[in-house]
N, C-alpha and C positions, 0 to 999 in steps of 0.2 A: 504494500500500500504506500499511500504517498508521504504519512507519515512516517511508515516503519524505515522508509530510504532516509527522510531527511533525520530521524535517530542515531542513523547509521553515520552518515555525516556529520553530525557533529559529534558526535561519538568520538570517531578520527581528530576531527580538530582538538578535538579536548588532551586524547594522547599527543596529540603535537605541542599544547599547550606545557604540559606539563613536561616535557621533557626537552623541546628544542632550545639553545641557550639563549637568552634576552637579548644577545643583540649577537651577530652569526657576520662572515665573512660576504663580500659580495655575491648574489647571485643564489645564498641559500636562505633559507627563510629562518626568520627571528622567532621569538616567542610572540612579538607584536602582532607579527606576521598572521598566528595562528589565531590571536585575540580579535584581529580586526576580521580575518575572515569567518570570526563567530558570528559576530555583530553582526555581519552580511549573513549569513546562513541566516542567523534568527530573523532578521527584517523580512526576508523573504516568504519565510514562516508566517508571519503575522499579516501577510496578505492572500490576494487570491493563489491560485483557489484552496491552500490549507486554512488559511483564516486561525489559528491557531492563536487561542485570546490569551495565551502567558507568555510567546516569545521577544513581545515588543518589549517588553521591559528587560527580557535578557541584552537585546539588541544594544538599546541604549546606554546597559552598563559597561557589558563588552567598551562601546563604542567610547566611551566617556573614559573608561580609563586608557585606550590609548592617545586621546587628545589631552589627558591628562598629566601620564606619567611616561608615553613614551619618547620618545627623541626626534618628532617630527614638526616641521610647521609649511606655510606655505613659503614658496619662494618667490620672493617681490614681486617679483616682472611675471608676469602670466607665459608669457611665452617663450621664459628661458626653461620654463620646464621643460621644455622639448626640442635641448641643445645640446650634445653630445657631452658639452663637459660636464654635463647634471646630472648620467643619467642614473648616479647613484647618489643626488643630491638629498638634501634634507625631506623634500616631499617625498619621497619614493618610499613605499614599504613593503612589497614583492613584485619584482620583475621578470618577466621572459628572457632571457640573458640573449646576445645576439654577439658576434664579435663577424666581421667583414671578410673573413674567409671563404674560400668556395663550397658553395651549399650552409653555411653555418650564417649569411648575414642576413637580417630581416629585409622581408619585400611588400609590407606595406605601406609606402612611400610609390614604390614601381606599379603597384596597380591603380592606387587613386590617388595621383599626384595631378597637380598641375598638368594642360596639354603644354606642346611647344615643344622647340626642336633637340632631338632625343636627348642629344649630347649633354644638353644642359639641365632637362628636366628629368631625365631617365623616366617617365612615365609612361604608361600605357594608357592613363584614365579611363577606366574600365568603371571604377568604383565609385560613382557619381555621387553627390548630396543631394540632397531635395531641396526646391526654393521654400520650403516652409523652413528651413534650419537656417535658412540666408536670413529670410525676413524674421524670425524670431527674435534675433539683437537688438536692443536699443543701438540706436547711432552712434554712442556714450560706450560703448561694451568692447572694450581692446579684447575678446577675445574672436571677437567674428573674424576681424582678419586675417588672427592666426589659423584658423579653421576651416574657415570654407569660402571660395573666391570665387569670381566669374571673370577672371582673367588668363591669359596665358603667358606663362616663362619667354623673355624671347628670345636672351640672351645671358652672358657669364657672368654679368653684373646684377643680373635677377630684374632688370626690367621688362615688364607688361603692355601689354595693350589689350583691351577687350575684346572678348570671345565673340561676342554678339550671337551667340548660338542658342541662347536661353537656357543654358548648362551651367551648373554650380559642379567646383569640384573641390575633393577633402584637400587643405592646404597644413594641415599639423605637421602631419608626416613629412613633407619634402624631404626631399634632397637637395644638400645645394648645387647649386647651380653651375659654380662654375669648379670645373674639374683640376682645376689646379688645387686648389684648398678643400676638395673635398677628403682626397685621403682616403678615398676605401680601396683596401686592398682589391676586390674585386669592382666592374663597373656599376652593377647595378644592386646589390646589396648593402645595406646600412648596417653598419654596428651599433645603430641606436638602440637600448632596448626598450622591450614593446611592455609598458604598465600596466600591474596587472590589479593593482589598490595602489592608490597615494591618497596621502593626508587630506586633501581634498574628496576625496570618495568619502571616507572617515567622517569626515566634519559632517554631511548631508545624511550621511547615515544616521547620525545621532538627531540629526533636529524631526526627522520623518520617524526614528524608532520612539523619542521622547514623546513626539504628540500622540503617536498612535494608542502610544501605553497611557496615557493619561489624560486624552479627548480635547490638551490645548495645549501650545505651545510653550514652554516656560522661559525664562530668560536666557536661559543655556542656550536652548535651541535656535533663538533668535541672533544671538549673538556668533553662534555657529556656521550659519548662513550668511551670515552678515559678512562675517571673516573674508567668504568666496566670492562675494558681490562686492565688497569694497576694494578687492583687487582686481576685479575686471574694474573699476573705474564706477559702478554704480550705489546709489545712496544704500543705506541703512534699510531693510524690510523692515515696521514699523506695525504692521496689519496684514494679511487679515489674522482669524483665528480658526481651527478647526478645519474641516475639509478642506476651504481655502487655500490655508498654511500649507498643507500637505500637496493641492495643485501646485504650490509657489515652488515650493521644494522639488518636485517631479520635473516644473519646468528648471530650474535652476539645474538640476541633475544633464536634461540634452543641453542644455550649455556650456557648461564647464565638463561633462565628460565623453561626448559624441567622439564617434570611433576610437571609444576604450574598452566595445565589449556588454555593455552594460544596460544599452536602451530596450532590448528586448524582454529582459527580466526585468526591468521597473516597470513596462507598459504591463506585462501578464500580471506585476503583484498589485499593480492598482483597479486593474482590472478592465484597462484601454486599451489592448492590444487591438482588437478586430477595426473597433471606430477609430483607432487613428491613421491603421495603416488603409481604411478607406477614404477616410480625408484626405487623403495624399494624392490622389487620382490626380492632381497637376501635374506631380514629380514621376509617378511609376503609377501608370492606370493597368500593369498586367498584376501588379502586387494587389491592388486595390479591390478588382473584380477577384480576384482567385481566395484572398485571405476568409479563413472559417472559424466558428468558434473552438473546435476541436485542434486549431493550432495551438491551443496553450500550452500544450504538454506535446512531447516531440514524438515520433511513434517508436514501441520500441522494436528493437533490430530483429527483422527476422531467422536472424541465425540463435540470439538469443530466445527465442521464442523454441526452433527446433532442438534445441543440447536442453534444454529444460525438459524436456520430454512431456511440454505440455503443462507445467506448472505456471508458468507466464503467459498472460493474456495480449495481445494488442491492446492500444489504448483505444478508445470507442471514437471512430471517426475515421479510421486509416483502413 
């Protein structure tokens, strides 16, 4: 069942807990490490569709004591978080490790990078954004630009000219530009590594697991939020309270961490996934038409349905 898995899961996390050392070389996971992805296990828990009415309060202590006691914060500049000399900076608390070797350097940069000519963009643009994530930004919001553009690369100096194709495309990831100071050993692999929680996940965790456990937001949680919005450049949340709170939070979540992994399990635990990805029919009208409610849950493998010899079911819908 769906709780008996997510038991299992945190289960796991709990022995990682207790045994990984509080703070671990690069690349292996901390004891924070374990603590924050409680917090995320439990949050998840406490929405659709387990609804499980005692996890949000785990969520938020988890969550609370690593913005409390662990060694992270944010890093000033919104967009140095995703600068090769950070990639083990302060914000980071478990990473995909990558190093620019052949086959060993990341290539999400080479599929939804900026267009424009190879040499300088190494992309493919394959892996488009929607104009709802363009327009979602206040004008105010330094993180849109690092994110998501409607321009293309044109040269080694990283200047643009417009696409005019009505295409947005993920700009986090790039590559730079010009091949002399990029430095990867192979051409089209990045040694960035790819986030898999930072302190920023964290912070949003707590303000959404605190309201949910206790039906409003309390000053922690505001101030939490507050933290991530004051470094993109935006005022103080101030209001609302209750379901509100928790849309602000949700929306604050695809801005601060679109193509980190993450949007598809905040839409399933709020319980938006079908109506948002139909509102989308601007950006992807095959995603929009095709999406059902029985995507919430993924189907499971039919090899592991046959070695079970019949003890696992499909999930109802596949």
């Amino acid at each position: 069942s769906l709780a008996e898995t997510y038991e299992m899961i945190v289960n796991d996390l709990k022995v990682a807990e207790e045994n990984i050392p509080v703070m671990n070389e690069p690349g292996r996971a901390s004891k924070y490490a374990a603590k924050s992805y409680l917090a995320k296990v439990y949050l998840q828990m406490s929405g659709e569709p387990l609804n499980d009415a005692t996890a949000a309060s785990k969520s938020a202590a988890y969550a609370k004591d690593v913005i409390d006691n662990g060694p992270y914060a944010l890093e000033p500049i919104y967009s140095d978080v995703f600068e090769l000399e950070n990639e083990h900076g302060v914000e980071y608390i478990f990473s995909a490790e990558y190093i620019a070797t052949a086959n060993e350097g990341g290539e999400v940069a080479t599929w939804s990078g900026p267009p424009g000519n190879y040499t300088n963009t190494i992309s493919y643009s394959i892996c488009r954004a929607m104009p709802e994530l363009y327009n979602s930004y206040a004008e105010e919001d330094v993180r849109r630009d690092r994110n998501v553009v409607d321009y293309m690369v044109i040269d080694a100096e990283g200047n643009t000219e417009p696409t005019n194709d009505g295409f947005y495309y993920a700009y986090k990831w790039r590559h730079d530009p010009n091949p002399e100071t990029r430095g990867y050993a192979t051409e089209w692999q990045s040694p960035f590594n790819f986030p898999l929680t930072r302190f920023a996940d964290v912070l949003l965790i707590y303000a959404e697991a605190q309201t949910r456990a206790d039906g409003s937001p309390n000053a922690d949680a505001y101030t939490a939020i507050n933290r991530v919005r004051n470094r993109a450049g935006l005022a103080n949340l101030s209001g609302p309270s209750g379901p509100g709170f928790l849309q602000e939070v949700l929306d604050e979540r695809k801005r601060e961490l679109c193509y980190e992994g993450h949007r598809w399990a905040d839409l399933v635990r709020y319980g938006q996934l079908v109506e948002t990805v139909q509102a989308s029919s601007l950006g992807n009208p095959i995603a929009a038409s095709n999406i059902m409610e029985h995507h919430v849950l993924f189907p499971v493998p039919d090899r592991e349905i046959q070695v079970s010899g019949g003890d696992l079911e499909q999930n109802p819908g596949y």
